[in-house]
C-alpha positions as CSV (number, residue, x, y, z in Angstrom):
1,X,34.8,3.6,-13.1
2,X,31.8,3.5,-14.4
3,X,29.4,5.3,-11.9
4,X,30.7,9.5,-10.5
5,X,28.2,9.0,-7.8
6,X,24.9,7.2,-6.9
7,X,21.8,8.1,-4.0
8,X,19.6,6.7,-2.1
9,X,18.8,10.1,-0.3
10,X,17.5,12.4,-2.9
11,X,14.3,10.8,-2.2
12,X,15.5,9.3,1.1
13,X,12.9,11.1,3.9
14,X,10.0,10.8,1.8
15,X,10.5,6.9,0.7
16,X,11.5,6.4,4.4
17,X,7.7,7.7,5.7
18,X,6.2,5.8,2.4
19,X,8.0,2.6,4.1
20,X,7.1,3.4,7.8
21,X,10.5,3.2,8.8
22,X,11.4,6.8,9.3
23,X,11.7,6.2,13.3
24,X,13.7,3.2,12.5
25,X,16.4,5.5,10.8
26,X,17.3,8.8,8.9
27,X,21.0,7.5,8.4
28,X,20.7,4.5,6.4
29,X,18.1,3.3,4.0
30,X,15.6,0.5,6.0
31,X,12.8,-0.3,3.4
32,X,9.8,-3.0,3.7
33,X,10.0,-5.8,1.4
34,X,6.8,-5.8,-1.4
35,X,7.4,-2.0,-1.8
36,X,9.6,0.0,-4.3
37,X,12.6,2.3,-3.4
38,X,14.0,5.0,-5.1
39,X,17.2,5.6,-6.4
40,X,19.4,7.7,-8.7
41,X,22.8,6.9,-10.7
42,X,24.7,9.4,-12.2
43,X,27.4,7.6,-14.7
44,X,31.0,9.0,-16.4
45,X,29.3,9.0,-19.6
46,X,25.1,9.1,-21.2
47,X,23.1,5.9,-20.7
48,X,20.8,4.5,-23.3
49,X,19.0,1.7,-22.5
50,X,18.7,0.7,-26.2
51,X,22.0,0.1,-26.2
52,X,23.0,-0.2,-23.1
53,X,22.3,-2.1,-20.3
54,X,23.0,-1.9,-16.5
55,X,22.5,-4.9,-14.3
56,X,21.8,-4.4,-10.6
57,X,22.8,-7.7,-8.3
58,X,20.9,-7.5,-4.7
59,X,22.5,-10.0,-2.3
60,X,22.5,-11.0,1.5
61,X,24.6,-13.5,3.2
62,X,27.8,-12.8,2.1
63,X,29.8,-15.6,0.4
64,X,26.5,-18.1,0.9
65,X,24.2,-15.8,-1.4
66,X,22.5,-18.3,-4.2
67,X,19.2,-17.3,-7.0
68,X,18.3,-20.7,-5.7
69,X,18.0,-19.9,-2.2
70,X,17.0,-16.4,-2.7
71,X,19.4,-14.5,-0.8
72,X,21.0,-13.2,-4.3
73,X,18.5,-11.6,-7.0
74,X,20.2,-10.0,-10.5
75,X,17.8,-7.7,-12.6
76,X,18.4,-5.0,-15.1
77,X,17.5,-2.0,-17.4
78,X,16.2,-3.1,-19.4
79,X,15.7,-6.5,-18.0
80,X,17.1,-8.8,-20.2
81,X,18.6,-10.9,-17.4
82,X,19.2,-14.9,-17.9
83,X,18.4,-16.3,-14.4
84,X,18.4,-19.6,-13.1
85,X,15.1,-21.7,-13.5
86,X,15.4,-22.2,-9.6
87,X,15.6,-18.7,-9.2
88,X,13.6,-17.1,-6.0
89,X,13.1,-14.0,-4.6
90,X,13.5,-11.9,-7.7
91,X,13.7,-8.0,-7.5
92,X,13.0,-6.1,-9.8
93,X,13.6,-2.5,-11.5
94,X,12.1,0.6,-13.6
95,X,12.8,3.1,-14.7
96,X,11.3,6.6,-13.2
97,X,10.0,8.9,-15.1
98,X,8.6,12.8,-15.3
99,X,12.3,14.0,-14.0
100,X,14.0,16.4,-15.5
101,X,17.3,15.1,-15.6
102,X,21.0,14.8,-17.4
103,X,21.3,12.5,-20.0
104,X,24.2,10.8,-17.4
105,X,22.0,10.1,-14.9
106,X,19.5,7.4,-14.0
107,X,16.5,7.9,-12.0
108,X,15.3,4.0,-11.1
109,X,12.6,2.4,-8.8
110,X,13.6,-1.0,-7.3
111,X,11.4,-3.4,-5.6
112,X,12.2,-6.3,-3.4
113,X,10.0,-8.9,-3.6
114,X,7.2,-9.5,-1.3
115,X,9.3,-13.0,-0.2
116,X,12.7,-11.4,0.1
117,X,14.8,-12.6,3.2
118,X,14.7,-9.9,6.0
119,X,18.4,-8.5,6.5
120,X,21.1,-6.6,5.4
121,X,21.6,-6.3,1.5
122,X,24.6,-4.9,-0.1
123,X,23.8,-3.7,-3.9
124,X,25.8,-3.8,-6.6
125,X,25.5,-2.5,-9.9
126,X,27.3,-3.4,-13.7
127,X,27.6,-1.6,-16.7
128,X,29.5,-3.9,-19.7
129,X,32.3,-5.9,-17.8
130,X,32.4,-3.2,-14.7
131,X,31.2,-3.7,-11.5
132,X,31.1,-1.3,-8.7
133,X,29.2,-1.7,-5.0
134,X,26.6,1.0,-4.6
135,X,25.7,0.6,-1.3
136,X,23.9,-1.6,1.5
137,X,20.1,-1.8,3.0
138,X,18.0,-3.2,5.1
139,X,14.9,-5.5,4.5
140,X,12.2,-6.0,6.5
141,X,8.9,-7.3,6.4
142,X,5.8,-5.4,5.5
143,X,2.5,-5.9,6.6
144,X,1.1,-2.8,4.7
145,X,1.9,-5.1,1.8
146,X,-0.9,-7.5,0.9
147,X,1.4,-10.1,-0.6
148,X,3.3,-10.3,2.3
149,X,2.8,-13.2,4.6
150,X,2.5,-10.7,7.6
151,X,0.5,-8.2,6.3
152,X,-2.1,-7.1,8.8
153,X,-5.1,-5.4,6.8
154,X,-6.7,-2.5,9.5
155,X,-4.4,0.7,9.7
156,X,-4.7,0.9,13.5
157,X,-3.5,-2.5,14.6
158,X,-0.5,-1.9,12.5
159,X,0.1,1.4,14.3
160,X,-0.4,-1.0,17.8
161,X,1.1,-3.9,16.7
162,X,4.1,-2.4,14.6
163,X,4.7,0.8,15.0
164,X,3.7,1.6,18.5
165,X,6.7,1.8,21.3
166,X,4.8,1.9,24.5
167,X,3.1,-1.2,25.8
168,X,1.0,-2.6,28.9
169,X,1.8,-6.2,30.2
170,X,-0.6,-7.5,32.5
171,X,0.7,-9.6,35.8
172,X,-0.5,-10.8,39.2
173,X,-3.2,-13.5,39.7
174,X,-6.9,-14.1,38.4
175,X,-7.9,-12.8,41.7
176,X,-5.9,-9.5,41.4
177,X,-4.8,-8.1,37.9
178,X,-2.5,-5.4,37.8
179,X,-1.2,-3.5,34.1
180,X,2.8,-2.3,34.1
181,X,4.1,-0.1,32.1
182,X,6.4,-1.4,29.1
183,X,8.9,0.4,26.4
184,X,9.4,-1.8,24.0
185,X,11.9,1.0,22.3
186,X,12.1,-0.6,18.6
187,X,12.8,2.4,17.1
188,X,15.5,3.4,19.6
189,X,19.6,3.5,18.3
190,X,21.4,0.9,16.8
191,X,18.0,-1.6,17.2
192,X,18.5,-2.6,13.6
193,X,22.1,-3.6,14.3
194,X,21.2,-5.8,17.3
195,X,18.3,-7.2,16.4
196,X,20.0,-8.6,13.1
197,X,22.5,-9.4,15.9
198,X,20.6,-11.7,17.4
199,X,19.4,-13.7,14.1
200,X,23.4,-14.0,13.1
201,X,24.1,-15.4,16.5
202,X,21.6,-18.0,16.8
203,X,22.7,-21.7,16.4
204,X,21.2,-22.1,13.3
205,X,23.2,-19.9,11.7
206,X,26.2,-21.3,12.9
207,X,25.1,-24.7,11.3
208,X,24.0,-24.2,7.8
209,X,25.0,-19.9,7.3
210,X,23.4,-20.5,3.7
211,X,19.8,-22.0,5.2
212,X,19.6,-20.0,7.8
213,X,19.8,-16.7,5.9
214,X,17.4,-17.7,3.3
215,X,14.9,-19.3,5.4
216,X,14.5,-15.5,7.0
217,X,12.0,-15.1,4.5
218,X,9.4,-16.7,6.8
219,X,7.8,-15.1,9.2
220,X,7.3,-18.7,10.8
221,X,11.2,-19.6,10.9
222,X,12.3,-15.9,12.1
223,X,9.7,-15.8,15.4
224,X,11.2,-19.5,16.4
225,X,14.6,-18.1,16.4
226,X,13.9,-15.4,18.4
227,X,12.0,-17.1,20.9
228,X,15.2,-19.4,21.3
229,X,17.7,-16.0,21.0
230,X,15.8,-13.9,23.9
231,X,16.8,-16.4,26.6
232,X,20.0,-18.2,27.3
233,X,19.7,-21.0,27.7
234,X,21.4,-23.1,24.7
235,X,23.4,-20.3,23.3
236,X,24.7,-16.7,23.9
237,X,20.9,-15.3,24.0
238,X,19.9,-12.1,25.4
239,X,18.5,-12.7,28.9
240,X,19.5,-15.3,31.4
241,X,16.3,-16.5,33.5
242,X,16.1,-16.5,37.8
243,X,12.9,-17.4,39.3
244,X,14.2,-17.0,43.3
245,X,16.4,-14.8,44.8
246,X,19.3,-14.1,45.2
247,X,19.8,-12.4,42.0
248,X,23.5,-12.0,42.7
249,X,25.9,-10.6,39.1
250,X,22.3,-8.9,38.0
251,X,19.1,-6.9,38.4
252,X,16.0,-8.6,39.8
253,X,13.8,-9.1,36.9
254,X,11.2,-6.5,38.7
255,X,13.8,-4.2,38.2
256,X,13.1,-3.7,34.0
257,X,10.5,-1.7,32.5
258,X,11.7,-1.7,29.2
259,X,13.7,-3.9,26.4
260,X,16.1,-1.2,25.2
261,X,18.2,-1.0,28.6
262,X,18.6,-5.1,28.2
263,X,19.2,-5.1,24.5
264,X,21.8,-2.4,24.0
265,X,23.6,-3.9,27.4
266,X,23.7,-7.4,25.5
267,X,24.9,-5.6,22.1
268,X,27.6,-3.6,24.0
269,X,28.8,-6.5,26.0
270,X,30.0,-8.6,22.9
271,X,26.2,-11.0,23.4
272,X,26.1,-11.8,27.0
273,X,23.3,-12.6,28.3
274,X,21.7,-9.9,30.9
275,X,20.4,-10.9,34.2
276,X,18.0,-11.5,34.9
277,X,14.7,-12.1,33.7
278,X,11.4,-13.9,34.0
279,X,8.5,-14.3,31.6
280,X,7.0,-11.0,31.3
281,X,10.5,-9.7,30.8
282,X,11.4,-12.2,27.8
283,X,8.5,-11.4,26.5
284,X,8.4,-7.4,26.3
285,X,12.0,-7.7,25.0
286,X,11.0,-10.6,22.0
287,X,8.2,-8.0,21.1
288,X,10.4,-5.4,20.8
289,X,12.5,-7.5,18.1
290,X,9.7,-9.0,16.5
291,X,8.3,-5.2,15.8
292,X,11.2,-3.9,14.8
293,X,11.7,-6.8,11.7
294,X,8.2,-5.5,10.8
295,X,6.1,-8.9,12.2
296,X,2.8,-7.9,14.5
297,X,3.0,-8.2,17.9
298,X,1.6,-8.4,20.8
299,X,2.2,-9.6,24.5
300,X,-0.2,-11.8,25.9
301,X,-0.7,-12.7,29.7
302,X,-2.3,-16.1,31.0
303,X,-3.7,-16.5,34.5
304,X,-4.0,-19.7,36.5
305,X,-1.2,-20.9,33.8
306,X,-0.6,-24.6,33.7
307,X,2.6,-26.0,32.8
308,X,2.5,-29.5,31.7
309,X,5.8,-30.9,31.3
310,X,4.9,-34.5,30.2
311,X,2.3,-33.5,28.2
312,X,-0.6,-35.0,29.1
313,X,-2.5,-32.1,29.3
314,X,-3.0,-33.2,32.3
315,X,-1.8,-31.1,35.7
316,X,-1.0,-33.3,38.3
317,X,-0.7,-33.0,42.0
318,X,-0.1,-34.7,45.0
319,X,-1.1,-34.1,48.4
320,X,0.5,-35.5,51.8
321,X,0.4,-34.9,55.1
322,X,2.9,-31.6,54.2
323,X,1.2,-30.0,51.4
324,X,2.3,-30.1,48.0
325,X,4.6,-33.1,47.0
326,X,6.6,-32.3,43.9
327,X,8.1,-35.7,44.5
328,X,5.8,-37.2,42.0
329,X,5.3,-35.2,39.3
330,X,7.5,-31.7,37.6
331,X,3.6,-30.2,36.3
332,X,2.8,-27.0,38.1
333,X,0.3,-23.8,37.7
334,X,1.6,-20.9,37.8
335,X,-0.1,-17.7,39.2
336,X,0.4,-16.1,35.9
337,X,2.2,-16.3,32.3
338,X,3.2,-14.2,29.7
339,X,4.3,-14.7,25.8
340,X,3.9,-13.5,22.9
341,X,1.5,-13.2,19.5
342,X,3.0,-12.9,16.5
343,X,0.9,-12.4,13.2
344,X,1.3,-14.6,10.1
345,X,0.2,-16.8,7.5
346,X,0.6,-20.3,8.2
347,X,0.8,-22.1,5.1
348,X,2.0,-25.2,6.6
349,X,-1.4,-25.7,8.1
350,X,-3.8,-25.6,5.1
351,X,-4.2,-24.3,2.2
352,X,-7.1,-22.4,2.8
353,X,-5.7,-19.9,5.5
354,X,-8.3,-21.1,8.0
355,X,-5.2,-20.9,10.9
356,X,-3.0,-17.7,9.6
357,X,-3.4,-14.7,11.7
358,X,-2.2,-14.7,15.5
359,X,0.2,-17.0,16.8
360,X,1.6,-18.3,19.9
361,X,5.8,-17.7,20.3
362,X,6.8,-18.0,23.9
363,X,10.7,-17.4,24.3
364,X,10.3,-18.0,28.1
365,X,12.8,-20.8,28.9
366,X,10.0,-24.0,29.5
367,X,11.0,-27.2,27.9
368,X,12.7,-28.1,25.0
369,X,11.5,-27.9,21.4
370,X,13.7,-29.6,18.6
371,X,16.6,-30.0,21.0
372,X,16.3,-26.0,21.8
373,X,14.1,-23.7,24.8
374,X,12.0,-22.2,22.3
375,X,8.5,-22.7,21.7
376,X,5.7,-21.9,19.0
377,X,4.1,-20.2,16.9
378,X,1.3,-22.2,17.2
379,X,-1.5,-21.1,15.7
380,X,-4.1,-19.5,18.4
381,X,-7.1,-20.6,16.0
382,X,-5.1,-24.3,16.2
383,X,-5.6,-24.1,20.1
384,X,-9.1,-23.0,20.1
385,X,-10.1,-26.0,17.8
386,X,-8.0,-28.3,20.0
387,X,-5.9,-29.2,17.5
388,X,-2.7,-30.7,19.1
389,X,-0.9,-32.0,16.9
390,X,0.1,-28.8,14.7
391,X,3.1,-27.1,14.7
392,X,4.8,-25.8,16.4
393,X,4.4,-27.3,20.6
394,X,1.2,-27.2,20.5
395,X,0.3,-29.8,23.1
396,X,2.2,-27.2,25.8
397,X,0.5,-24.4,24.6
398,X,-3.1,-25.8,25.0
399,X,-2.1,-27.3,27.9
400,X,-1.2,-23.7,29.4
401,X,-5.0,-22.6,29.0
402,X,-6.8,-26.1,29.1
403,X,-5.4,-28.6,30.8
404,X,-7.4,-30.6,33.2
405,X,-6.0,-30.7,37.0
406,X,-6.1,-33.8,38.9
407,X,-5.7,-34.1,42.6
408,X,-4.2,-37.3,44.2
409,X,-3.9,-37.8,48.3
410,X,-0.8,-39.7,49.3
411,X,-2.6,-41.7,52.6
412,X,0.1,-42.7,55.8
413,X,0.5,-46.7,53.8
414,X,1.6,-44.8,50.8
415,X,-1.5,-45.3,48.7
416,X,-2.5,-42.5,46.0
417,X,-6.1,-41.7,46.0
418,X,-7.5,-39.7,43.2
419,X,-9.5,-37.2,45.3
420,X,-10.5,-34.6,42.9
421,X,-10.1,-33.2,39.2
422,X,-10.9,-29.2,38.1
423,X,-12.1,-28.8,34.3
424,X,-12.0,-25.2,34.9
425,X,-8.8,-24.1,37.1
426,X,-6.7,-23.1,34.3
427,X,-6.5,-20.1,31.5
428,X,-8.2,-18.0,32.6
429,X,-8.5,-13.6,31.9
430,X,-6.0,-14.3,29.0
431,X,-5.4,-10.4,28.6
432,X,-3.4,-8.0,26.3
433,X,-3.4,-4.8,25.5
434,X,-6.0,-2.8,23.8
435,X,-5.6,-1.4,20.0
436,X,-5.4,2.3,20.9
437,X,-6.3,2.3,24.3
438,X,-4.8,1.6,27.8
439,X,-7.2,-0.6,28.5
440,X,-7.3,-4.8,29.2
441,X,-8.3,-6.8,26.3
442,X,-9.7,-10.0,27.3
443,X,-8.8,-12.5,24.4
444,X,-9.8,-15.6,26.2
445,X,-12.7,-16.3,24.0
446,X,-9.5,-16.6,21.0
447,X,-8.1,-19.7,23.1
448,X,-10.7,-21.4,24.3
449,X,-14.4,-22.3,23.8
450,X,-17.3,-20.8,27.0
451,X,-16.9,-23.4,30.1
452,X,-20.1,-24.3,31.3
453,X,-20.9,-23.1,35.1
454,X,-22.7,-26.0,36.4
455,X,-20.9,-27.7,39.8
456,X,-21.5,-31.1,41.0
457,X,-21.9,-30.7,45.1
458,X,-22.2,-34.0,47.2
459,X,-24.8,-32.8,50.4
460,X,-24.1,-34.2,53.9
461,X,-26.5,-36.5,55.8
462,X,-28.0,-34.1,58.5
463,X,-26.7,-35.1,61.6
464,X,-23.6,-34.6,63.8
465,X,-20.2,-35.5,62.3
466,X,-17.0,-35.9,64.5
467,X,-14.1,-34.0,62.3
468,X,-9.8,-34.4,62.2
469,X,-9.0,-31.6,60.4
470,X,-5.3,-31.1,59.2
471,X,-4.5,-27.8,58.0
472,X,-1.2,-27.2,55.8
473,X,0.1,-24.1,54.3
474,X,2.8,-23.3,51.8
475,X,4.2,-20.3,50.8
476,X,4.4,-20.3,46.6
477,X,6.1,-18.8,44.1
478,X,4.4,-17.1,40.9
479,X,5.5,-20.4,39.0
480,X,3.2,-22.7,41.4
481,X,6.8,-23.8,43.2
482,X,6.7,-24.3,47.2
483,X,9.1,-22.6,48.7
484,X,8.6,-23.7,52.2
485,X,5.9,-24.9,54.9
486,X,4.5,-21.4,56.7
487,X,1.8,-23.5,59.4
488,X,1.1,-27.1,60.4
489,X,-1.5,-27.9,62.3
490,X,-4.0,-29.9,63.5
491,X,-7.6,-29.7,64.9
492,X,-10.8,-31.5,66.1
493,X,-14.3,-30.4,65.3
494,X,-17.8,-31.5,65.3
495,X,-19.9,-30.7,61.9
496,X,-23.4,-29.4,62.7
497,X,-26.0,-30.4,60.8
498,X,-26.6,-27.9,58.1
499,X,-23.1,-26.2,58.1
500,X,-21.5,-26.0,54.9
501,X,-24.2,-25.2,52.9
502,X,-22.8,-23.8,49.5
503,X,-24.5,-20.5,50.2
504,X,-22.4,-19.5,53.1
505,X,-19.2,-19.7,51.0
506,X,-18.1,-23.3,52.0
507,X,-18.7,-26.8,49.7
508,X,-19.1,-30.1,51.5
509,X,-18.9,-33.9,50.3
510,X,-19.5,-36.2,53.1
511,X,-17.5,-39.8,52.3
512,X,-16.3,-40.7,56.4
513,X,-15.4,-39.4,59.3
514,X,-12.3,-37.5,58.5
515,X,-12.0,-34.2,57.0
516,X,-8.7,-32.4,55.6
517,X,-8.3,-29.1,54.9
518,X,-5.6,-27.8,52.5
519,X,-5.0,-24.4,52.2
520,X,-2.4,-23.1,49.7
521,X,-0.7,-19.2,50.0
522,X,0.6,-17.7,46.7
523,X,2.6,-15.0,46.6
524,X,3.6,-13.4,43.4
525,X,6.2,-10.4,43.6
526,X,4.9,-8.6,46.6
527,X,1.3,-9.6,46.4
528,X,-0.1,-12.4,48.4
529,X,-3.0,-14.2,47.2
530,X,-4.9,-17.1,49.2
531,X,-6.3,-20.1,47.2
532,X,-7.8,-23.3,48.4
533,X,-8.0,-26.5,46.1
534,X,-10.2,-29.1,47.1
535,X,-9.0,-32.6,47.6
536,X,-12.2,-34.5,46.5
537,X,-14.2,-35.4,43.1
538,X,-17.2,-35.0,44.9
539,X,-17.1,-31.1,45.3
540,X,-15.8,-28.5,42.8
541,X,-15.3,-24.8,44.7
542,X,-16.4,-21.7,42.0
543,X,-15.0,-19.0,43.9
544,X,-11.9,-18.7,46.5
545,X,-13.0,-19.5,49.4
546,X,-12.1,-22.6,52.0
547,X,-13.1,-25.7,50.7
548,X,-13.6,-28.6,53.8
549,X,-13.7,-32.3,51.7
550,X,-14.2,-35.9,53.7
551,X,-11.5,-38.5,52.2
C-alpha cells in the first residue's frame, strides 16, 4: 500500500470558514466548487515528482461516472494526464508550498472546477499501478466564486440569501399583510444527507442515473428538481399538499414554522411525504434546500394571485344567481401566493446575460410542467418584459401577477354576458424579505411595469331609478375556492338622484332598471377579509368598498 495515511483535517476548520461551510459541518469535508482545498498525503516511501507521478481520479455517480459527462475528472502531480477530448469538468491540482515537511509526505491544493456537478465525490488517488480510495466530499455551488453560474457579487445578500437561517414569509391578503416567522435550518444535522436525498430520489434519476447526476451542474436543472421533489405529487417528495380541512394522518399546514421538523421527519421515515402543507410551507422548505446546495434564495409572496389554468392569461369568472359558478371555468385568484427566487445565470436565454439573476421556482403543486407539478425558473426580468414564451412556464407565472380578469353574468335563459374586465386586480405588494433587516421588501416594481390610475366611471341620469337588488355571499378559501353560500337575499330600492357619487365610496353605471349586487367574503386562515367585484365594464372600483352595477 502505497499511502500510511492521508488528511483532509490538518487544514480542515480553516478551509471549511474559507469555503463558508463551517455551519454546514465540522465532521466531513463540504467545499464550494470554483475554490481550492487542501490536503496532505503521507506515502510508505519519498515522492519525487520528477520521477514520479501520482494521479488523483475525482468521481460522482458511482458506476455511471464518465470525463464526458463530467461526473469523473483524473488530474495529477505533475499533470501529465491523457484525457478524453470530450472531457468536462476537469479538476485540477498543485502542489503547496512554504511547509516544512518529510520528504514522504505531500502537501497538495485541489480545485474543483467552477462547473463541477454538486454532490457527493469519492477521491481516489494512484501511484504506478496502485490505487487506493482516500476519501469522499461534498460539492456545492459557490456564489463567492465569480465563474460560477450562481455567484451573487454583494457580500450581504450572500449572508441573506445563503448563509442566513432565519427568514420572514409574508401571508394574508392585499388588504391585511402579516410577516411569520420562518427557520429555514440549512445548516441544521444531517441537511447535507437529505437534501442530496431528495436529488437521488427524484424521477429523473431513476430514468437516466448517468444524466441526471451530471446535469447537477446547472443551477437551472437542480431548482426544477426540487421544485418537483418538495411536494408529492408524482413521486415520493417531501410534503403532501391539503387546502381544506380535515387534515386527518397530519399537521395542519399552520401548524409549521420551520423546514427542519418536515425534512428530517421525511429523511427518517424512509421519504414519505409529510402532511401537510400549503404554499408558503413548500416554499420555506424548497428554500431551505436550495440554500443549503449553495444557490440564492429567497421566498417571495404574491397578493391578489391569479391562477390561470388554461393559460390565457386571462382569469375568468362567472356569476349566477348564487355567486361564483366554477362550473365554467377551473381559473381562480387566490388571496395570496408564495414561491420561491432562486439566483442564476440563464444562458439558455441569451447570450448577453440580459435575463440571469433572479428567478421564479414555485414547487407548490399547480399544474403540470413536462408531465411533472413543478414549475420555473423563469426568469423574473423575462416576466417584467412580458416575455412568455421563455423557459421555463412562463405564461403561468406572468399570469400570477398580470393576468387580466374578466367577469361574465349567467342571465335566467342561460346567456353569458360579459359584464366587466379588471386590468389591475392581480399581483399586487409582491413582498419578500429585506437583506439584513426584518422589514417587507416590496419587489413588485421587478415583475411588473407602474399601472396607470385612471378609472372609467359611467354617471347616472339624475332622476329616480326603481332598483332589484340581489345580494349573494360566499364564504372563500385563500385559493379563491367557494366553500359554501353564507346569505341570499333579495331587496327593492329606489336610487335617488345623486347617490352613488364616487366620492362617497360607491361607483355607479346606469344601463336599465335592474341592479345586482355581488358581494364576495374571503377568509384566509383565521382572517376574514370582505371584497366586492363589480359585474359591469362600465365601472372599475379602486378601493374595497361595495360596488352597485345596472346589467
Amino acid at each position: 500500500m502505497f499511502v500510511s495515511s492521508f488528511s483532509f483535517f490538518t487544514f480542515l476548520n480553516q478551509f471549511l470558514v474559507e469555503h463558508h461551510t463551517d455551519e454546514v459541518s465540522q465532521e466531513r469535508l463540504v467545499v464550494r466548487r470554483g475554490q481550492n482545498f487542501k490536503m496532505t498525503l503521507t506515502l510508505m516511501q519519498s515522492f519525487n515528482p520528477e520521477l514520479q507521478q501520482l494521479v488523483l481520479t475525482a468521481k460522482t455517480g458511482d458506476q455511471h461516472a464518465s470525463e464526458d459527462r463530467g461526473t469523473l475528472s483524473r488530474f495529477g502531480y505533475p499533470d501529465s494526464i491523457r484525457r478524453s477530448s470530450s472531457a468536462k469538468a476537469m479538476w485540477k491540482v498543485e502542489p503547496l508550498t512554504g511547509f516544512s515537511l518529510p520528504s514522504n509526505t505531500v502537501a497538495l491544493s485541489v480545485t474543483p472546477p467552477a462547473d463541477a456537478p454538486v454532490g457527493e465525490y469519492e477521491l481516489f488517488g494512484k501511484l504506478q499501478e496502485e490505487e487506493k480510495s482516500l476519501g469522499k466530499l461534498v460539492v456545492l455551488f459557490n456564489p463567492w466564486c465569480s465563474e460560477d453560474s450562481v455567484y451573487l457579487f454583494d457580500d450581504r445578500t450572500r449572508q441573506e440569501y445563503v448563509l442566513n437561517e432565519h427568514g420572514i414569509i409574508f401571508r394574508g391578503s392585499a388588504n391585511y399583510i402579516f410577516p411569520g416567522e420562518w427557520d429555514y435550518g440549512q445548516f441544521e444535522e444531517n441537511m447535507v444527507d437529505i437534501c442530496l436525498k431528495i436529488l437521488d430520489r427524484n424521477h429523473k434519476h431513476d430514468e437516466d442515473p448517468a444524466d441526471d447526476v451530471a446535469s447537477r451542474s446547472d443551477p437551472i436543472y437542480v431548482s426544477r428538481v426540487i421544485s418537483a421533489m418538495v411536494n408529492s405529487e408524482d413521486d415520493s417528495g417531501v410534503l403532501e399538499g391539503r387546502w381544506e380541512s380535515p387534515y386527518t394522518g397530519g399537521r395542519r399546514p399552520t401548524h409549521w414554522s420551520g423546514s427542519y421538523p418536515i425534512l428530517k421527519q421525511w429523511y427518517q421515515s424512509g421519504c414519505k411525504p409529510v402532511k401537510y402543507g400549503q404554499c408558503w410551507v413548500f416554499a420555506g422548505v424548497m428554500c431551505s434546500v436550495m440554500r443549503l446546495l449553495g444557490i440564492p434564495c429567497r421566498v417571495v409572496s404574491n397578493f391578489d394571485s391569479a391562477h390561470d389554468v388554461d393559460m390565457n392569461l386571462i382569469i375568468d369568472t362567472y356569476i349566477d344567481y348564487y355567486g361564483v359558478n366554477e362550473d365554467y371555468t377551473e381559473d381562480s385568484i387566490w388571496n395570496f401566493h408564495v414561491w420561491t427566487e432562486g439566483w442564476m445565470k440563464r444562458p439558455d436565454l441569451g447570450s448577453d446575460g440580459e435575463y440571469d439573476g433572479w428567478q421564479v421556482v414555485d414547487p407548490t403543486p399547480q399544474e403540470l410542467s413536462d408531465g411533472v407539478f413543478c414549475c420555473g425558473p423563469a426568469s423574473v426580468k423575462g416576466i417584467l418584459n412580458g416575455q412568455t414564451g421563455f423557459k421555463y412556464d412562463a405564461p403561468f407565472i406572468f399570469a400570477e401577477v398580470n393576468a387580466d380578469c374578466v367577469y361574465y353574468m349567467i342571465t335566467e335563459s342561460g346567456e353569458m354576458l360579459k359584464v366587466d374586465s379588471d386590468t389591475k386586480r392581480v399581483g399586487k405588494y409582491i413582498s419578500t424579505k429585506a437583506v439584513g433587516s426584518r422589514e417587507r421588501e416590496d419587489i413588485t416594481n421587478t415583475y411588473k411595469h407602474a399601472e396607470g390610475m385612471s378609472h372609467s366611471v359611467v354617471h347616472a341620469v339624475p332622476r329616480w331609478k326603481p332598483l332589484s337588488i340581489h345580494i349573494s355571499v360566499q364564504a372563500m378559501n385563500y385559493n379563491g375556492r367557494p366553500t359554501g353560500k353564507i346569505l341570499a337575499e333579495d331587496k327593492e330600492e329606489t336610487l335617488l338622484p345623486g347617490k352613488g357619487d364616487s366620492s362617497s365610496g360607491e361607483m355607479l353605471a346606469f344601463r336599465s332598471k335592474h341592479l345586482r349586487v355581488w358581494p364576495k367574503l374571503s377568509a384566509c386562515l383565521d382572517s376574514v377579509n370582505l371584497h366586492h367585484f363589480p359585474v359591469s365594464s362600465s365601472s372599475v372600483c379602486p378601493h374595497p368598498g361595495p360596488v352597485l352595477d345596472l346589467p
